[in-house]
C-alpha positions in Angstrom: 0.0 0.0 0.0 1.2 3.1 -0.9 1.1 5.0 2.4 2.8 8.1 2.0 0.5 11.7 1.2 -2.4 13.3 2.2 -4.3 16.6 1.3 -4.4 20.5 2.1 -6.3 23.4 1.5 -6.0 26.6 -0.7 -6.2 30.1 -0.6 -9.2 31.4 -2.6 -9.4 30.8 -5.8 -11.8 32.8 -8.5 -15.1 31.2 -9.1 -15.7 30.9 -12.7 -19.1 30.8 -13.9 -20.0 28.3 -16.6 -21.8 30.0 -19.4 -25.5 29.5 -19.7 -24.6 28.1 -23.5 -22.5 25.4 -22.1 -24.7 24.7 -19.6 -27.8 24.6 -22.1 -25.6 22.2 -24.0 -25.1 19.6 -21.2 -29.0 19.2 -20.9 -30.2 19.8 -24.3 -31.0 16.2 -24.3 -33.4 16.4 -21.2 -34.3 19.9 -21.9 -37.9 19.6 -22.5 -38.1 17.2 -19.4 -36.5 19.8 -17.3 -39.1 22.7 -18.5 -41.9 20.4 -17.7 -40.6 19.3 -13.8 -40.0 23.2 -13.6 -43.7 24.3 -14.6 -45.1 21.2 -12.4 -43.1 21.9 -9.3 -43.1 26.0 -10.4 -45.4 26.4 -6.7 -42.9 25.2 -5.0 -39.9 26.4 -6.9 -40.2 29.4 -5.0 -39.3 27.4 -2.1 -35.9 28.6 -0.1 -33.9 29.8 2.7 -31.3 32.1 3.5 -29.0 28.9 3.1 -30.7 27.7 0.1 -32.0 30.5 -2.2 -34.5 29.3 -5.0 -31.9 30.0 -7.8 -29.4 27.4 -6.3 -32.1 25.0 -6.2 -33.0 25.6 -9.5 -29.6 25.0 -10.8 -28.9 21.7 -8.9 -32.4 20.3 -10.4 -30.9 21.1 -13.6 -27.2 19.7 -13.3 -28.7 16.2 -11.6 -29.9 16.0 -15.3 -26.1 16.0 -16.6 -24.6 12.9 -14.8 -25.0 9.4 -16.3 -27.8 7.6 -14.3 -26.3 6.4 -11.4 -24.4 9.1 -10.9 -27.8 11.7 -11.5 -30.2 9.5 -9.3 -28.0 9.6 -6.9 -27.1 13.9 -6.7 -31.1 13.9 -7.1 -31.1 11.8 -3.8 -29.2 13.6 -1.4 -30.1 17.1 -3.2 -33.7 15.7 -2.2 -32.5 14.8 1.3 -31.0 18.3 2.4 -33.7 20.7 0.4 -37.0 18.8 2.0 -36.9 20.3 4.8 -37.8 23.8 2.4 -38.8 22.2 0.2 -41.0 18.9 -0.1 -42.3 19.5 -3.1 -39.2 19.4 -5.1 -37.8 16.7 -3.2 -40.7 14.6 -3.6 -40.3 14.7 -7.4 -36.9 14.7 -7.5 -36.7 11.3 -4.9 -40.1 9.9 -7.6 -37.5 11.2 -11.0 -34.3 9.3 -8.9 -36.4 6.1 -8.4 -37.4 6.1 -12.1 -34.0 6.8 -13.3 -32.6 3.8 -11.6 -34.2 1.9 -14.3 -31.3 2.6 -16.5 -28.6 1.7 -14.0 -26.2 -1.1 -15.6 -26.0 -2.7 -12.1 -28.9 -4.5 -10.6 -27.7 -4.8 -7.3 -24.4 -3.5 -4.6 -22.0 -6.5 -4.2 -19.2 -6.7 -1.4 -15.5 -8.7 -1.3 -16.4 -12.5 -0.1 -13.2 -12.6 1.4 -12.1 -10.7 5.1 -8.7 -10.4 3.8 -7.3 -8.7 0.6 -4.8 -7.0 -0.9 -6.4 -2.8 -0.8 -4.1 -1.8 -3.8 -5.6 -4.3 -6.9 -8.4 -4.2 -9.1 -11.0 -6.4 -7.6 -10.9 -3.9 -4.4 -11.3 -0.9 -6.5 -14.4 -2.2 -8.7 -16.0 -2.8 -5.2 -15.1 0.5 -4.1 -17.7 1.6 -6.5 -19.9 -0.8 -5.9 -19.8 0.5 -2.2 -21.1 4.2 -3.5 -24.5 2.2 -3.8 -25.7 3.6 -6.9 -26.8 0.1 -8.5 -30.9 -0.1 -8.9 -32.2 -1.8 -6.3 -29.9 0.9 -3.6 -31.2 3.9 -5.2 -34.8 2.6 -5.6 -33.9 1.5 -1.7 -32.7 4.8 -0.9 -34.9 6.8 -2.5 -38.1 5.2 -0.8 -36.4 5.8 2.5 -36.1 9.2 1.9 -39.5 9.6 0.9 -40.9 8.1 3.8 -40.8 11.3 6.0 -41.8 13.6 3.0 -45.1 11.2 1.9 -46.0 7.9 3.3 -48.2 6.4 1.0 -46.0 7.7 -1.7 -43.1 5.4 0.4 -45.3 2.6 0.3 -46.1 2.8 -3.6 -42.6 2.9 -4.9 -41.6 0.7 -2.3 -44.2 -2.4 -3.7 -42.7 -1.0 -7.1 -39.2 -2.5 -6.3 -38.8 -6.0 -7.4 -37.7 -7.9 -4.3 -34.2 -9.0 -5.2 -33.2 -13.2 -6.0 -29.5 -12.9 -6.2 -28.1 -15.6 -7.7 -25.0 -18.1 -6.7 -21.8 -16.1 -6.8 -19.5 -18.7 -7.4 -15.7 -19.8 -6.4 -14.5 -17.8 -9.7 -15.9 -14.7 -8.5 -14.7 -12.3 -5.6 -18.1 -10.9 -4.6 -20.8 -11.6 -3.0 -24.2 -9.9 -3.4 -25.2 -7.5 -0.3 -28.8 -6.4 -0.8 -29.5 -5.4 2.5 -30.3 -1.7 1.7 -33.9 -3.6 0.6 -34.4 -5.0 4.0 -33.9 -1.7 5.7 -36.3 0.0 3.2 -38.7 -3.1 3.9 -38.6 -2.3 7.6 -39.2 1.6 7.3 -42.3 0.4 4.8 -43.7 -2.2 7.2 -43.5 0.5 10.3 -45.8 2.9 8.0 -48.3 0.0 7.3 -49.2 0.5 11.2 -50.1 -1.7 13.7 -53.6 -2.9 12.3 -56.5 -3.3 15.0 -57.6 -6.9 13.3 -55.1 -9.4 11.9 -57.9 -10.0 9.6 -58.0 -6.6 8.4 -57.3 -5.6 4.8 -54.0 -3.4 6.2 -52.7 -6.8 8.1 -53.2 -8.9 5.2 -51.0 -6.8 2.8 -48.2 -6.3 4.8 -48.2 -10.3 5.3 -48.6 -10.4 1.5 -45.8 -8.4 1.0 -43.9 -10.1 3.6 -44.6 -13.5 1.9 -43.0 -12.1 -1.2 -40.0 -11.4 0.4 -39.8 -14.0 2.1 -40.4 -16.5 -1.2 -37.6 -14.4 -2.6 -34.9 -15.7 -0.9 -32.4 -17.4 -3.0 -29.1 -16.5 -1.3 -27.8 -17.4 2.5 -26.8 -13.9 2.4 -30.5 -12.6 2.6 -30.8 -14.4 5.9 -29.2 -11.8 7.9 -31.1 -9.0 6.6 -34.2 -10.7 6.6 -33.9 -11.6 10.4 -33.3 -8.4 11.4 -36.7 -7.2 9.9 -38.7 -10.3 11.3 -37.4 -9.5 14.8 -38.6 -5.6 14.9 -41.7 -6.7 12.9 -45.4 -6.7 14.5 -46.7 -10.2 13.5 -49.1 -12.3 15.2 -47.8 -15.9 16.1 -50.2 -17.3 13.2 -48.5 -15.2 10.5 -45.1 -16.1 11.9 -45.8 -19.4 11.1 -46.8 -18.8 7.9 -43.6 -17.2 6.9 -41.2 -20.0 8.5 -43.0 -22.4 6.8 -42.2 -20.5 3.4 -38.8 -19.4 4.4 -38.0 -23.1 5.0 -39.4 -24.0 1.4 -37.0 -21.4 0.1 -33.7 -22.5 1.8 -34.4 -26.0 0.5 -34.1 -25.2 -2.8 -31.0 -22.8 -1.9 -28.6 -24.1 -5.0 -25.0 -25.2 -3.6 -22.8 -21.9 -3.2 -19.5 -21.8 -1.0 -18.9 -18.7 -2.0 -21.9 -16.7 -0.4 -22.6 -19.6 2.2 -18.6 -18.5 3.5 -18.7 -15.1 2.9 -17.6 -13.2 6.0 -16.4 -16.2 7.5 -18.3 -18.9 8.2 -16.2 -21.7 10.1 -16.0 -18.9 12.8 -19.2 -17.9 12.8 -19.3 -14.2 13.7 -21.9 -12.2 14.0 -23.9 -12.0 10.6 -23.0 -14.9 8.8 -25.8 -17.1 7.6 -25.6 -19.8 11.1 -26.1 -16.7 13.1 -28.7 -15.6 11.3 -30.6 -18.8 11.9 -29.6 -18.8 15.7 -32.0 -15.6 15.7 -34.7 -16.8 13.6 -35.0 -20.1 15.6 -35.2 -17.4 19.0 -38.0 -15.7 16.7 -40.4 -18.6 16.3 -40.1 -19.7 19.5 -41.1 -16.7 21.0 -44.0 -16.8 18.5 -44.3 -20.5 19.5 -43.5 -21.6 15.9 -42.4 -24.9 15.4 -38.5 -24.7 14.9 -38.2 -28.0 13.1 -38.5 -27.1 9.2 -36.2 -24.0 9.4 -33.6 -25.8 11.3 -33.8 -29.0 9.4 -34.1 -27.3 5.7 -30.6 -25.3 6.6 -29.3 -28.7 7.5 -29.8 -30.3 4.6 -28.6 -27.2 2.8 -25.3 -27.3 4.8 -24.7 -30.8 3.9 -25.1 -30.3 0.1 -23.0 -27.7 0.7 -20.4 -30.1 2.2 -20.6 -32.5 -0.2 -20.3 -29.8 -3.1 -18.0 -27.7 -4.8 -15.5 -25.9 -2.2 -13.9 -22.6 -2.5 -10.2 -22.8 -1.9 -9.3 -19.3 -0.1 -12.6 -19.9 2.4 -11.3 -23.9 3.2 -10.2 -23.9 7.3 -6.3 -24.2 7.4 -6.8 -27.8 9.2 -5.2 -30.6 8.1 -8.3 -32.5 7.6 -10.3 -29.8 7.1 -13.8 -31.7 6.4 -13.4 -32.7 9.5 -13.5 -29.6 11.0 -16.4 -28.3 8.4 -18.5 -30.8 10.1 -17.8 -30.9 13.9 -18.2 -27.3 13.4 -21.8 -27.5 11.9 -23.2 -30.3 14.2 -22.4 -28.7 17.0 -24.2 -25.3 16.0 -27.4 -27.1 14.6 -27.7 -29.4 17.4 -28.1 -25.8 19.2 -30.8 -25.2 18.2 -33.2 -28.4 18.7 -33.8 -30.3 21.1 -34.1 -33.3 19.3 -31.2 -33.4 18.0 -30.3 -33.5 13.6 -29.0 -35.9 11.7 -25.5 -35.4 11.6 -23.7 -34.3 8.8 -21.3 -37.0 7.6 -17.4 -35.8 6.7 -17.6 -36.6 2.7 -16.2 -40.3 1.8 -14.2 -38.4 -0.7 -12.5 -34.9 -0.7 -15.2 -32.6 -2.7 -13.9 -30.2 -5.6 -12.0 -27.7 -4.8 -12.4 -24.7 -7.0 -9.5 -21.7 -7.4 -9.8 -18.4 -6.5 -10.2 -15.5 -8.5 -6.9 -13.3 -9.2 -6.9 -10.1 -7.3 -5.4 -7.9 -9.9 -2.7 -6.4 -7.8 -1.3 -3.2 -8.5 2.1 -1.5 -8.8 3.4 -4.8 -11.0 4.5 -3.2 -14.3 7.9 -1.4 -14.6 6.6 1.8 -14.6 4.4 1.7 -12.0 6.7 0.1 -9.0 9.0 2.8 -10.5 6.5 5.4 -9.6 5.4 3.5 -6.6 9.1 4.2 -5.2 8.6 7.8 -5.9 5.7 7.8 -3.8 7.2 6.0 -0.8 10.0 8.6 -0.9 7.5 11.6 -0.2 6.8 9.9 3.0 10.4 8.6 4.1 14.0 10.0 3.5 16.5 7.9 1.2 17.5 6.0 5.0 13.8 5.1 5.0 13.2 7.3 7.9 9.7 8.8 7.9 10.2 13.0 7.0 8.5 14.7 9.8 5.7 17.9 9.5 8.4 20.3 9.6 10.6 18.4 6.8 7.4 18.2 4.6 7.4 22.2 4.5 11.4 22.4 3.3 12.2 23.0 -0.7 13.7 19.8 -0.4 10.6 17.4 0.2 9.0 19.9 -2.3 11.5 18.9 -5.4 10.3 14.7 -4.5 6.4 15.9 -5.1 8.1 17.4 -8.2 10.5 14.5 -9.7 7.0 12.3 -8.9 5.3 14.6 -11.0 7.7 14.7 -13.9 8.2 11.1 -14.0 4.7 10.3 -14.2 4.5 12.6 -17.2 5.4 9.6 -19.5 3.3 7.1 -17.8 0.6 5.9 -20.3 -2.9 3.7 -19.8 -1.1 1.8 -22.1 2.0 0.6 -19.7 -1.0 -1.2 -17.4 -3.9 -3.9 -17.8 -6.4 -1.7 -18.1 -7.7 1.5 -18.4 -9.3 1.4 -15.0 -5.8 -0.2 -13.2 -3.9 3.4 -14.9 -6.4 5.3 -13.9 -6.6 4.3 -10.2 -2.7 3.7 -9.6 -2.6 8.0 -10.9 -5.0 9.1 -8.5 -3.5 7.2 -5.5 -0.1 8.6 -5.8 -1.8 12.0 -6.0 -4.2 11.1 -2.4 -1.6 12.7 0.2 0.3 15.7 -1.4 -2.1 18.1 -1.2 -2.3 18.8 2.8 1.7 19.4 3.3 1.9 22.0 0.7 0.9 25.9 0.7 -0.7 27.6 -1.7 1.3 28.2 -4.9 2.2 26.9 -7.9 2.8 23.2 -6.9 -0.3 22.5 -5.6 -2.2 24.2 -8.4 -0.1 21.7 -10.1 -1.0 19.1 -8.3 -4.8 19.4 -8.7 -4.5 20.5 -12.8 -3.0 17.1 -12.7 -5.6 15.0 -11.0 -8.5 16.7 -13.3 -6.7 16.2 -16.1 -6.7 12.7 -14.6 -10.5 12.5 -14.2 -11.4 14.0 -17.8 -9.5 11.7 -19.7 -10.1 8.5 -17.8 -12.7 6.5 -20.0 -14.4 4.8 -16.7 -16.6 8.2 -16.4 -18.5 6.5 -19.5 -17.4 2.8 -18.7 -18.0 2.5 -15.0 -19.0 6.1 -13.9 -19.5 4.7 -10.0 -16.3 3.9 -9.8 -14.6 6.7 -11.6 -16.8 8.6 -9.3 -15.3 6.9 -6.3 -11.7 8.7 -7.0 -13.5 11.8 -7.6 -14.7 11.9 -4.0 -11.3 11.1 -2.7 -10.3 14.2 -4.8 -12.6 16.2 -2.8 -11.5 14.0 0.8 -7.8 14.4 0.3 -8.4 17.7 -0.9 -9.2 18.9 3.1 -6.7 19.7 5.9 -8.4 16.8 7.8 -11.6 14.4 7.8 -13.5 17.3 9.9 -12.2 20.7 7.8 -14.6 21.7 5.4 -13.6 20.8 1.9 -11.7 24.0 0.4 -12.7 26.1 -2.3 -9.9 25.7 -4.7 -11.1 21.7 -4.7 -14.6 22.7 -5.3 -13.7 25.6 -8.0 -11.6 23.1 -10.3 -14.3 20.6 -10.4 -16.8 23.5 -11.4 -14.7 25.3 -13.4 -13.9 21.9 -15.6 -15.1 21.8 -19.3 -16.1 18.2 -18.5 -20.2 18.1 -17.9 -19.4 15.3 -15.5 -17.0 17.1 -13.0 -18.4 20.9 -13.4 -22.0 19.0 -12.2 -20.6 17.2 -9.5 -18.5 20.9 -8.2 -21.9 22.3 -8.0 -23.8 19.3 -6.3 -20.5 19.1 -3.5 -20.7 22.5 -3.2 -24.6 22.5 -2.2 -24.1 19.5 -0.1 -20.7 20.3 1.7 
């Protein structure tokens, strides 16, 4: 890991304003969409504050427009979340124009590393570092109907039975993720709470929410929805009838559970800490016994599920270090299930036979190719002396440690996409030697350097138009690094070189920081 700069702030820079022709020719496309929201919410668009004049507002609704989808639902989100409190009108549509937009997200769903140990620096961590920003369909459909839920209840409810409930599907040895979907279950809970508490659980109220609680419930594909989805049964109102109801379904659906050591070991499982799948069970077999539900088809349907799961295809980097380690698999397993009867499981058997044993997916390290350990050295040097000593405050203000930012700098003038993988590999190994510079250095030519650099850096990376979210991840470390410290505000001169950027993409995103700092 690279482990050697930081960020600073900047004297005031001049605020350039973009030009209401470039600006016209960012939206053109959604022009006549934008003059319709405006006349619709035109009531309201006099909404404002002395924080929040109507102009600014105005301008935000605009620039969400710009952004590729993920990117726009998601500004139209938390633009939505800090402008309700002035203005509900606006945030109302602009939360109803987010969930719609999320239609045309390439991702269906957020996914998380599998593993609890991995290299930071390498591909794989960096793809789900945008998959972290939540800006896949079914998070900003989630988020959205959370944030409605204070602004219009009903209209909560009605994009919330809108969303799809989500089936992931097996992840597999060959792939480093695992599918987390539990922004739906915390959406699910906000929605159930404004169903109320109905006075008869014969009453058209209580038999919709157990209707839509059945369809969740039947949607469960994945050991990772089991966490999630006890969480919600624990806090949920149900009558010991309906609880039944629902066990008896969720059993059905972890029988047909297909054979998965990837998501079944995700976070760990031959620990068992809190949140894997065994735990989860632990809390749903507490759950139906305090709604005196009969505990044997859960427990029994996960067992069956853990011993096809034995006897299947194994993932290599989640196998226990043992040197029989089937043997440990099982002890481990029999000793949790038989937890939680008290007539006791059939065992699971240690297979006759080793199962398969599948190889793990490459990590895509980073700083392999000539140039970029090269570099890499360059960066380590900015944070230790040529004796490997680290420099302290004082030595990072000399000309001295100044002339190592600039030999970095220089050197990494010839440095092309081309000398990596990938497009996305260059692009992330440039941004991380730029993270920690910024903070040591005053105002001045070097760090308007510096920050020419990294835009320059963010306009010509292809992954704004190939994986926005996660070009968009870098951006926001931009804006991190950018700041003295985590709780400084972030400086203008950061904020005036994304607005001031010809690139629709970053000048939108200034504007929407800006308003949200």
């Amino acid at each position: 890991m690279l482990g050697v700069l930081d960020t600073h702030s900047r004297g005031g820079a001049v605020v350039v304003r973009v030009s209401i022709y470039l600006l016209l020719l960012n939206v053109t496309p959604l022009l006549f969409a934008q003059l319709k929201f405006q006349a619709a919410a035109e009531p309201a668009g006099r909404c404002g504050s002395p924080e929040m004049p109507s102009p600014q507002v105005k301008e935000l609704v605009n620039l969400t427009s710009v952004l590729p989808p993920a990117l726009g639902a998601d500004a139209m989100i938390r633009v939505a979340v800090k402008i309700s409190p002035h203005c509900s009108a606006i945030a109302k549509d602009l939360l109803k124009r987010a969930f719609e937009q999320a239609d045309s997200v390439n991702h269906d769903m957020e996914y998380r590393r599998a593993a609890m140990t991995y290299l930071t620096d390498s591909r794989v961590t960096y793809v789900a570092n945008g998959y972290s920003l939540q800006m896949d369909k079914l998070s900003l459909q989630s988020r959205a109907t959370m944030a409605m839920v204070s602004l219009d209840g009903q209209m909560a409810i009605q994009l919330f039975e809108r969303i799809t409930p989500p089936k992931p599907a097996a992840a597999g040895c060959a792939s480093p993720f695992v599918p987390d979907v539990s922004i739906y279950y915390e959406a699910l809970e906000q929605v159930l709470r404004l169903y109320g508490i109905p006075k008869r659980y014969d009453s058209a109220r209580s038999q919709k929410s157990l209707l839509k609680m059945l369809d969740v419930v039947g949607a469960t594909t994945s050991p990772v929805q089991l966490m999630p989805l006890a969480s919600v049964l624990e806090k949920a109102n149900l009558s010991n009838q309906y609880a039944s109801v629902l066990m008896s379904s969720l059993a059905g659906a972890i029988e047909r559970f297909p054979v998965d050591d990837r998501s079944l070991s995700s976070n760990g499982r031959w620990r068992f800490f809190p949140g894997t799948p065994i735990d989860a069970v632990g809390k749903l077999v507490i759950w139906s016994r305090n709604h005196k539900v009969s505990t044997y088809a859960l427990v029994h349907a996960f067992r069956d599920y853990i011993d096809r799961s034995v006897h299947g295809a194994q993932c290599v980097d989640d196998l226990p270090k043992d040197a029989k380690p089937f043997v440990a698999i099982c002890d481990s397993w029999n000793k949790r299930l038989a937890a939680f009867t008290s007539s006791e499981p059939e065992k699971i058997d240690v297979p006759a036979s080793d199962p398969p044993v599948e190889a793990a997916p490459a990590e895509g390290q980073y700083w392999l190719s000539p140039k970029a350990q090269e570099l890499l050295i360059d960066g380590k040097h900015l944070n230790f002396d040529d004796t490997w000593k680290p420099f302290t405050m004082a030595q990072r203000s000399t000309a001295e440690w100044q002339d190592r930012v600039n030999t970095l700098l220089d050197h990494m003038s010839d440095w092309r996409s081309s000398d990596e993988q990938s497009p996305s590999d260059y692009f992330h190994q440039r941004c991380m030697l730029l993270y920690e510079i910024l903070p040591y250095l005053p105002p001045g030519t070097l760090s308007d350097r510096i920050t020419s650099i990294w835009i320059e850096t963010f306009e010509d990376s292809s992954l704004q138009w190939d994986n926005p979210e996660e070009w968009y991840f870098e951006v926001l470390k931009f804006l991190r690094f950018s700041k003295a410290n985590d709780k400084a505000q972030t400086p203008t001169f950061a904020l005036d070189s994304l607005k001031n950027s010809s690139n629709s993409y970053l000048h939108a995103s200034g504007v929407v920081a800006e308003f949200l700092k």
